[in-house]
DRENLOTI-422031 format. One record per residue (C-alpha): residue number from 1; z, x, y. Coordinates in pm, 1 decimal. Layout:
BEGIN
[site NUM, [Z, X, Y]]
...
//
This chain:
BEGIN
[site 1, [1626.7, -33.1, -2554.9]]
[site 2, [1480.0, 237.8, -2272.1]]
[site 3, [1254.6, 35.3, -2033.5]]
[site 4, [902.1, 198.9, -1900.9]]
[site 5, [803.4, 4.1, -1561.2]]
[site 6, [428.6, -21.3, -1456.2]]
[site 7, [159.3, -83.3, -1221.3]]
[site 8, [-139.2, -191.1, -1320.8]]
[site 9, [-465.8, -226.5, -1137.7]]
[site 10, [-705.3, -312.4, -1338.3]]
[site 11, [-1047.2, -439.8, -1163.2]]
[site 12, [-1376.9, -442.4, -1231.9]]
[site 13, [-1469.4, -122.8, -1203.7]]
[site 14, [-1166.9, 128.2, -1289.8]]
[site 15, [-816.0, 28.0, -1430.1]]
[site 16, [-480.4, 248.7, -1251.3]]
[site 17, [-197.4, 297.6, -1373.1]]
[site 18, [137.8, 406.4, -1192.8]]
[site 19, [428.1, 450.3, -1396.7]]
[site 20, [776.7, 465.0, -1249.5]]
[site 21, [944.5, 788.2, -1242.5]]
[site 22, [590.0, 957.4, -1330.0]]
[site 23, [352.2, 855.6, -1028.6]]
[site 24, [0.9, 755.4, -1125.1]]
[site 25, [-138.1, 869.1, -1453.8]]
[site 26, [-396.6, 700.3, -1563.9]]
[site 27, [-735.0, 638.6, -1364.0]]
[site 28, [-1018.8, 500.3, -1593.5]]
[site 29, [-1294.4, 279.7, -1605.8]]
[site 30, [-1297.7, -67.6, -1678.4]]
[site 31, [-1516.5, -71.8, -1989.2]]
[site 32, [-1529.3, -61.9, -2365.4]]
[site 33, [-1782.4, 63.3, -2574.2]]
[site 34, [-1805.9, -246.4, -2863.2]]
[site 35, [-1960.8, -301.0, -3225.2]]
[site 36, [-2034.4, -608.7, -3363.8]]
[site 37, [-1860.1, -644.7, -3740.8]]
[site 38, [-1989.4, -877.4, -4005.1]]
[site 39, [-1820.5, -1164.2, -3885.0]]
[site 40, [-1919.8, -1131.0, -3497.0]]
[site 41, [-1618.1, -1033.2, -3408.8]]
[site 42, [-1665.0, -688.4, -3128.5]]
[site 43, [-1435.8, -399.3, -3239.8]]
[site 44, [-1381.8, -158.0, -2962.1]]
[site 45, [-1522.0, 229.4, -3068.7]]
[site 46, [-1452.4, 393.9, -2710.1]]
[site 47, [-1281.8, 281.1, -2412.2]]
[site 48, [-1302.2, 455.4, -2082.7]]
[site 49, [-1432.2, 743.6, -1945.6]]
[site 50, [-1559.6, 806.2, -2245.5]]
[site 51, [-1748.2, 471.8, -2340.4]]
[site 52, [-1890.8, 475.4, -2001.8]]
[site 53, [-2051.3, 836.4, -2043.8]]
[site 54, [-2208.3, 709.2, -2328.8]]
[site 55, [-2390.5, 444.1, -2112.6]]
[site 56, [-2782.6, 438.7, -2270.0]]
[site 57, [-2738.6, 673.8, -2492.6]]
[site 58, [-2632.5, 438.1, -2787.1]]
[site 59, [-2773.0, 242.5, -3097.3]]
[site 60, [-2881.9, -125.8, -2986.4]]
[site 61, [-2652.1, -262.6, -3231.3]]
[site 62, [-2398.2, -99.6, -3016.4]]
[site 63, [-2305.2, -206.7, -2629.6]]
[site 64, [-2117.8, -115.7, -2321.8]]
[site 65, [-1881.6, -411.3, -2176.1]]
[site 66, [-1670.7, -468.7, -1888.6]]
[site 67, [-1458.3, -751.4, -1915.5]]
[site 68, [-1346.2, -811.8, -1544.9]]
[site 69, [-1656.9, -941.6, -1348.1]]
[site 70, [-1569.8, -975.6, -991.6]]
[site 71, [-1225.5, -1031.6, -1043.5]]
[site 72, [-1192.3, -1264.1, -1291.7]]
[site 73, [-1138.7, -1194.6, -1680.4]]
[site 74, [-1470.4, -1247.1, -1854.4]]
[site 75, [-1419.3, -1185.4, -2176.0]]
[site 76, [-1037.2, -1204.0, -2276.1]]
[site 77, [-988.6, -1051.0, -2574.6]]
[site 78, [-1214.6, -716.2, -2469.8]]
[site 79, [-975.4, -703.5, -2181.5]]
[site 80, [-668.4, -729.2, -2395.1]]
[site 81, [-722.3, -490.6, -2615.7]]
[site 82, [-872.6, -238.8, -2344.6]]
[site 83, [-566.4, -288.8, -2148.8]]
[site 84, [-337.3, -230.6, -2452.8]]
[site 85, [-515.6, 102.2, -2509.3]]
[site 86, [-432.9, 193.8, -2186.1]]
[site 87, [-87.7, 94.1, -2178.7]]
[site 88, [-43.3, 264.5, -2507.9]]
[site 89, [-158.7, 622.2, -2325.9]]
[site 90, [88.9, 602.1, -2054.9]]
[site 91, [383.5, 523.9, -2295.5]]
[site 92, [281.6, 751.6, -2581.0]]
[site 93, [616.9, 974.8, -2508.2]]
[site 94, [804.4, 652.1, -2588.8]]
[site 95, [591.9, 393.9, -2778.4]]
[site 96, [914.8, 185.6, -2912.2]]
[site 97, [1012.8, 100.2, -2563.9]]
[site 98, [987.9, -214.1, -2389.7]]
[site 99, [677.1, -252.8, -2130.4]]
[site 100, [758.4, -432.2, -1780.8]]
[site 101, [417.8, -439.5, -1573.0]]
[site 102, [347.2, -543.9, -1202.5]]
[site 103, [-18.1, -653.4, -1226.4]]
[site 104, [-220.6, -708.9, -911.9]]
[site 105, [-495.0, -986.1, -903.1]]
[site 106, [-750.4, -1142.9, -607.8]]
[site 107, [-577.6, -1292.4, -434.8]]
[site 108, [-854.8, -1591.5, -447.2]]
[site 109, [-783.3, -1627.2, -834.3]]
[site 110, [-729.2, -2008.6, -952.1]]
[site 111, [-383.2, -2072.6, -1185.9]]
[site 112, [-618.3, -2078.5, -1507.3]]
[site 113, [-739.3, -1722.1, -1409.0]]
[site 114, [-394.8, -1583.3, -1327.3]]
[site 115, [-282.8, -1725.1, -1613.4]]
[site 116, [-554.5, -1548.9, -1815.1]]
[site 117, [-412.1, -1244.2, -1674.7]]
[site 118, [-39.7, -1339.2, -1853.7]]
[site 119, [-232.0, -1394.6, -2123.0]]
[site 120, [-418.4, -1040.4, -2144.8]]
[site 121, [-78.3, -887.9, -2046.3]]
[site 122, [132.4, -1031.0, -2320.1]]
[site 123, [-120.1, -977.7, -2567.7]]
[site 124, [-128.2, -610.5, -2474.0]]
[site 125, [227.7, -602.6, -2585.4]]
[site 126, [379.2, -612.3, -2231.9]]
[site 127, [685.9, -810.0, -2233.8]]
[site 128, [772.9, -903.3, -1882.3]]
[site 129, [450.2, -951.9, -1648.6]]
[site 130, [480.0, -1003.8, -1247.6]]
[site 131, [144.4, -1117.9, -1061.9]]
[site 132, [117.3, -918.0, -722.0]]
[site 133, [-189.0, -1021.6, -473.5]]
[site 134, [-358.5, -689.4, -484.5]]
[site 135, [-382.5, -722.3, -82.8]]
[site 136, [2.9, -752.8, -65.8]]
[site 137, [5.5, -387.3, -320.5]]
[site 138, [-274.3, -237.0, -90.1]]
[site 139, [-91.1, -307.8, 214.0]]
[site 140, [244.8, -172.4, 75.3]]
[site 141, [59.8, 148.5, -65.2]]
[site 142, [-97.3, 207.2, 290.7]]
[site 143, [255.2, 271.7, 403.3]]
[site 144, [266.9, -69.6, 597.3]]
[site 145, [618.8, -241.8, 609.8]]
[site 146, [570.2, -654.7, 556.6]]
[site 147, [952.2, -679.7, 668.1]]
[site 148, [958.7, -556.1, 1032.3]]
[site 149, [528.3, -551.2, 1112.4]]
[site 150, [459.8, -918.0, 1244.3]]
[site 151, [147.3, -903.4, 1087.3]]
[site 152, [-137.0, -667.4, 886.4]]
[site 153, [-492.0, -744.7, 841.5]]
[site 154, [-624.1, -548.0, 559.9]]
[site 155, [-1015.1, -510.5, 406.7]]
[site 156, [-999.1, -398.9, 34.8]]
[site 157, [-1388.9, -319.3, -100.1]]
[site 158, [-1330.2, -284.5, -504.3]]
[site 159, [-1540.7, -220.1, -758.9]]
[site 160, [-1640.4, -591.9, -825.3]]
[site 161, [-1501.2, -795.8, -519.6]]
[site 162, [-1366.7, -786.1, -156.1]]
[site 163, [-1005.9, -894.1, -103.2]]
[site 164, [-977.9, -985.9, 269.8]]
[site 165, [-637.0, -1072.7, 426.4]]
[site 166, [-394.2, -1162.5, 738.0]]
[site 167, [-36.5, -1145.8, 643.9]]
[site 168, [281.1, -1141.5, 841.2]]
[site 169, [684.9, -1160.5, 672.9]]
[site 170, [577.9, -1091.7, 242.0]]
[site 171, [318.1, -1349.9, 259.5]]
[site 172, [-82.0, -1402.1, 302.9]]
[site 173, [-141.3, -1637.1, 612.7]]
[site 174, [-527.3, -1667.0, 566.2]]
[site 175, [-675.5, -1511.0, 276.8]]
[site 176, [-1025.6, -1489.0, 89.3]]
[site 177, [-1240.4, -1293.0, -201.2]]
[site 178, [-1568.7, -1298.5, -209.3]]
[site 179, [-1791.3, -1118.1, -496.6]]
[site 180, [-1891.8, -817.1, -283.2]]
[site 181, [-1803.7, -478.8, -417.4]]
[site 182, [-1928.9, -126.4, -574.5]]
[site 183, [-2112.7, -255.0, -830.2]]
[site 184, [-2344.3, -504.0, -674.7]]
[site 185, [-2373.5, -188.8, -430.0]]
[site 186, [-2502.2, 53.3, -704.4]]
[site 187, [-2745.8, -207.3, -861.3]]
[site 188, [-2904.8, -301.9, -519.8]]
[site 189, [-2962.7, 92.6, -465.2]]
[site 190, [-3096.6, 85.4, -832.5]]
[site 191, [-3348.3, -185.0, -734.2]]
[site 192, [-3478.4, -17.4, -444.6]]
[site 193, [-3547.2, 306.4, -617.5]]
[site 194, [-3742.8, 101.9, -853.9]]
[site 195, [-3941.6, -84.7, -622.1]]
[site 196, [-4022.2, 184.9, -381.7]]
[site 197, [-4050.0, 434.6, -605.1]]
[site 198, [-4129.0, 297.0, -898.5]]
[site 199, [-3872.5, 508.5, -1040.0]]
[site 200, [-3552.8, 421.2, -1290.8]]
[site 201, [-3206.9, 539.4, -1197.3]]
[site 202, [-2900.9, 504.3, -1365.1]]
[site 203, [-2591.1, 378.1, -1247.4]]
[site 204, [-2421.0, 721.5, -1196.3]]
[site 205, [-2711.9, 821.4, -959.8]]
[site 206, [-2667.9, 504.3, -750.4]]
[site 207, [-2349.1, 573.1, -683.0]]
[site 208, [-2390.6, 942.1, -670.6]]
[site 209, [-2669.5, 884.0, -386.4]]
[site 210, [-2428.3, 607.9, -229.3]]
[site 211, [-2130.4, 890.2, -213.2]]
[site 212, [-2349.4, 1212.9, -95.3]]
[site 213, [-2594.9, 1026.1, 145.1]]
[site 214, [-2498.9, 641.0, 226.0]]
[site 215, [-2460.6, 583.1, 591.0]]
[site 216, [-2392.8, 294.0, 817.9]]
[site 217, [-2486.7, 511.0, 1069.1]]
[site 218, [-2814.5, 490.6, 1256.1]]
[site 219, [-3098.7, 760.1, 1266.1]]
[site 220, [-2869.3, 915.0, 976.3]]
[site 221, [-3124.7, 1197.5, 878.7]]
[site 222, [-2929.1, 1277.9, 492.8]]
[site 223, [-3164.2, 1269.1, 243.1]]
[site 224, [-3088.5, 1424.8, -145.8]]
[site 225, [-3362.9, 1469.2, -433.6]]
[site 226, [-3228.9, 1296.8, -756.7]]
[site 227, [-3444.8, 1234.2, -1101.5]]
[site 228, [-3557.9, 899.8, -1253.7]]
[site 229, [-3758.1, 804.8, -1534.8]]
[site 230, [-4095.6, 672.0, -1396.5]]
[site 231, [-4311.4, 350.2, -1536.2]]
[site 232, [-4517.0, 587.7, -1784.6]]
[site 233, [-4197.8, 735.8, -1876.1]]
[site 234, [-4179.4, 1012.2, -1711.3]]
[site 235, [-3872.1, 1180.3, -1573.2]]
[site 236, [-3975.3, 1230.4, -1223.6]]
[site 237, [-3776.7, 1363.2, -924.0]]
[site 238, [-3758.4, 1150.2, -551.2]]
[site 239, [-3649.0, 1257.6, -219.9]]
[site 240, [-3457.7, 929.6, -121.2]]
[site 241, [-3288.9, 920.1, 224.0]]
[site 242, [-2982.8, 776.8, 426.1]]
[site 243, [-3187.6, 484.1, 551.7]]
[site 244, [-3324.0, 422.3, 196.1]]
[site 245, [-2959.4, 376.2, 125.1]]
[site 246, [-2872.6, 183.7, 421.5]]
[site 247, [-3175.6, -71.7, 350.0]]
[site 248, [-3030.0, -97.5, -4.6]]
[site 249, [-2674.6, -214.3, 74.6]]
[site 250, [-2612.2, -267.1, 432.0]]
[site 251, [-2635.5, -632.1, 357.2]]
[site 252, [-2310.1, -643.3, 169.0]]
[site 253, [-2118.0, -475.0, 443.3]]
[site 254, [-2201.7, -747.5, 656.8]]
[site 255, [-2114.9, -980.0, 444.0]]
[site 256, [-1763.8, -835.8, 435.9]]
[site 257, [-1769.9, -828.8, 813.7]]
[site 258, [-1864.1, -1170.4, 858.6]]
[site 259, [-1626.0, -1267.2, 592.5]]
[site 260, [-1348.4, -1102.6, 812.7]]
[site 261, [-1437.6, -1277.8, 1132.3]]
[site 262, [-1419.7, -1548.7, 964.9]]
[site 263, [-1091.8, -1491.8, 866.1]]
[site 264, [-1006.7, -1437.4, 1239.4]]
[site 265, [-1156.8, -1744.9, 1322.5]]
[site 266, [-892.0, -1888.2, 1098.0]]
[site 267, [-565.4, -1748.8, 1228.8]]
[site 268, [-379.3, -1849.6, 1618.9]]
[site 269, [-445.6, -1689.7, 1882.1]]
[site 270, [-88.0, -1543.8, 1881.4]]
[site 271, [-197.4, -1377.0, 1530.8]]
[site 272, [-535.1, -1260.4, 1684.0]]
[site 273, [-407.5, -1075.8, 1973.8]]
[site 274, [-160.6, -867.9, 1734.5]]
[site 275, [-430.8, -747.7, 1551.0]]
[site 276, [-654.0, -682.2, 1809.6]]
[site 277, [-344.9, -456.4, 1960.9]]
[site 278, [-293.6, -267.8, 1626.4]]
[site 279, [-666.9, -282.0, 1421.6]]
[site 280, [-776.6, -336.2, 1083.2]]
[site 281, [-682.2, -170.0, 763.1]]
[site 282, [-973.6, -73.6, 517.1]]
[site 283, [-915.4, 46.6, 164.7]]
[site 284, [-1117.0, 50.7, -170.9]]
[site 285, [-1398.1, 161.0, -359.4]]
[site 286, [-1688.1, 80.4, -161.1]]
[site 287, [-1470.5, 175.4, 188.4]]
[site 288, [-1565.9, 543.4, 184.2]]
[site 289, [-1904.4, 544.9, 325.5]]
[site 290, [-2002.5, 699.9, 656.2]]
[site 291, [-1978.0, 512.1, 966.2]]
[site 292, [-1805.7, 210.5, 829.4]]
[site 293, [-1526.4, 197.4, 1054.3]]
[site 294, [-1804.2, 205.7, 1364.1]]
[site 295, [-2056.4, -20.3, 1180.2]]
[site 296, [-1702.2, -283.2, 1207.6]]
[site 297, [-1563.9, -231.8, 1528.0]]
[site 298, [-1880.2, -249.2, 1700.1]]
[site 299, [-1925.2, -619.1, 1535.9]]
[site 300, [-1587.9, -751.3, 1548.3]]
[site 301, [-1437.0, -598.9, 1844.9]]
[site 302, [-1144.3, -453.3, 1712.9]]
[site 303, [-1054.2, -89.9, 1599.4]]
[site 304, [-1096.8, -35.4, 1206.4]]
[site 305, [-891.0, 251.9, 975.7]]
[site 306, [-993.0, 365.0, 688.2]]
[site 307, [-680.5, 446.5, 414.1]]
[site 308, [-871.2, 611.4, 122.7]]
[site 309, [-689.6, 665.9, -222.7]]
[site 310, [-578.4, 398.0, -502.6]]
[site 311, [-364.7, 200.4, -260.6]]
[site 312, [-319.1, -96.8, -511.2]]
[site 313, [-169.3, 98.9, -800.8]]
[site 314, [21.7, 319.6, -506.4]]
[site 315, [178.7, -11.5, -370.8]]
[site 316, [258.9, -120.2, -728.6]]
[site 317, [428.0, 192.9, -766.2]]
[site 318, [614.9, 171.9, -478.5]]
[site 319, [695.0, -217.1, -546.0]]
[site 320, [874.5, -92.9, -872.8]]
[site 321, [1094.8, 78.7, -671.3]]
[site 322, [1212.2, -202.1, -408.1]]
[site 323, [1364.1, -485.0, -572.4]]
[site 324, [1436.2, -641.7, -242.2]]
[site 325, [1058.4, -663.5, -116.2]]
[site 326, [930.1, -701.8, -467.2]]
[site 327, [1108.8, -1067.9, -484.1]]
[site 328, [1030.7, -1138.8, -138.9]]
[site 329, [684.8, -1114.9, -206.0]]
[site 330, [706.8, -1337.7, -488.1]]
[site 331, [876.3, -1587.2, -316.8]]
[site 332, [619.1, -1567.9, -43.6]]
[site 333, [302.9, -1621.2, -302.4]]
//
């Protein structure tokens, strides 16, 4: 029986998908559009891109879920059968073949979440499932080599959390998540709107105002004129600005630089003066917006790079491919 190989990232926000011999070929959201039947049971009616562009412009009777909250499987048997969907598109040239996945999780998650994870896995009809930290498949799809590097600090912002890492020879020497990501991000900039404008926006503007005009920079002078609906119900346009932005979210990125001091705090001085000599690796979602690598440095001391791209499903990918590292790694965690 032929053998298809994957990666799978699938986080709160967006699920990847790297498939061996093919690259990465699937990059959706992390959502379902569901229907309640008779019984009570949710049947899924669009998954995707798709459901999500249908986001309050639906029946009541009909509603928009996302089954990973910050990290963790919240409702099990959306996620199964969303995941199963998506496994299904990547192996449509070959649907009678056997499914092997690499899966990356936090790598925070208890045993009764990662097993949730096998759970969701084999129930999408994947029959041989290997957990991966998704730091350890960020790190390896940055281009960084665990064998011969004595040790890498790496930062990945996702959609729903913040994986924050030291690790030296396969395995994670001090290691945290904490529920800081994209979409607490896009909500807070929602908020503000509202409150100082008194002006709805959806969640495509947030982050649509968080990709054209957020800044961590100060006297960033940006500003971009979007539409909301107003308290009479109006649709009403505001000129919001980089500092509106800044106000809005600048409290989760230092949370995430705290959180990686602390971190610091945590590992020998031997470990500490390594990564002061070769920086700080930042990857993710929320890792894109200007000035983040100064806004870091300046507070921890210590020069910060920013690797943009889907580094988790990348390192998956590339994990497929080397055996040799592959069971080191699982040895190691």
């Amino acid at each position: 029986m032929a053998i298809i190989k994957l990666g799978i990232d699938m986080g709160s926000s967006s699920t990847s998908i790297y498939r061996q011999g093919k690259g990465l070929i699937l990059n959706e959201p992390t959502c379902a559009l569901c229907e309640q039947d008779e019984m009570g049971r949710l049947k899924i009616k669009e998954y995707g891109r798709r459901a999500l562009k249908m986001q309050g412009r639906v029946p009541a009777h009909l509603q928009l879920i996302s089954p990973i909250v910050d990290g963790e499987i919240s409702n099990l048997r959306i996620a199964t059968k969303l995941l199963k969907q998506f496994v299904e598109l990547v192996t449509i040239d070959n649907p009678e073949a056997q499914v092997d996945a690499l899966i990356s999780v936090p790598c925070g998650l208890s045993s009764e979440s990662k097993k949730q994870y096998m759970v969701m896995a084999f129930g999408a009809g994947i029959s041989n499932v290997t957990l991966v930290p998704t730091v350890i498949a960020s790190v390896v799809g940055a281009g960084c080599d665990l064998r011969t590097q004595q040790n890498v600090f790496l930062v990945d912002i996702g959609g729903g959390c913040t994986d924050i890492a030291v690790m030296g020879e396969c395995g994670i020497i001090h290691g945290l998540t904490i529920n800081v990501g994209a979409i607490k991000m896009n909500k807070s900039i929602q908020r503000y709107i509202r409150q100082k404008f008194e002006v709805q926006i959806d969640n495509a503007t947030a982050q649509l105002l968080k990709e054209e005009i957020g800044s961590l920079l100060p006297n960033d002078v940006s500003s971009m004129t979007v539409q909301g609906v107003s308290v009479n119900n109006n649709i009403e346009e505001v000129l919001v600005t980089a500092d509106d932005i800044y106000k809005a979210i600048v409290e989760y990125y230092e949370l995430v630089t705290e959180s990686v001091n602390t971190i610091l705090n945590a590992c020998s001085p031997e470990v500490v003066s390594y990564i002061h000599k070769v920086g700080i690796v930042v990857c993710g979602n929320a890792s894109k917006i200007v000035g983040l690598e100064r806004f870091m440095s300046n507070f921890l001391g210590i020069r910060v790079a920013i690797v943009e791209g889907s580094m988790s499903a990348q390192g998956l990918g590339m994990l497929l491919g080397d055996k040799k590292l592959l069971n080191s790694i699982v040895e190691e965690n």
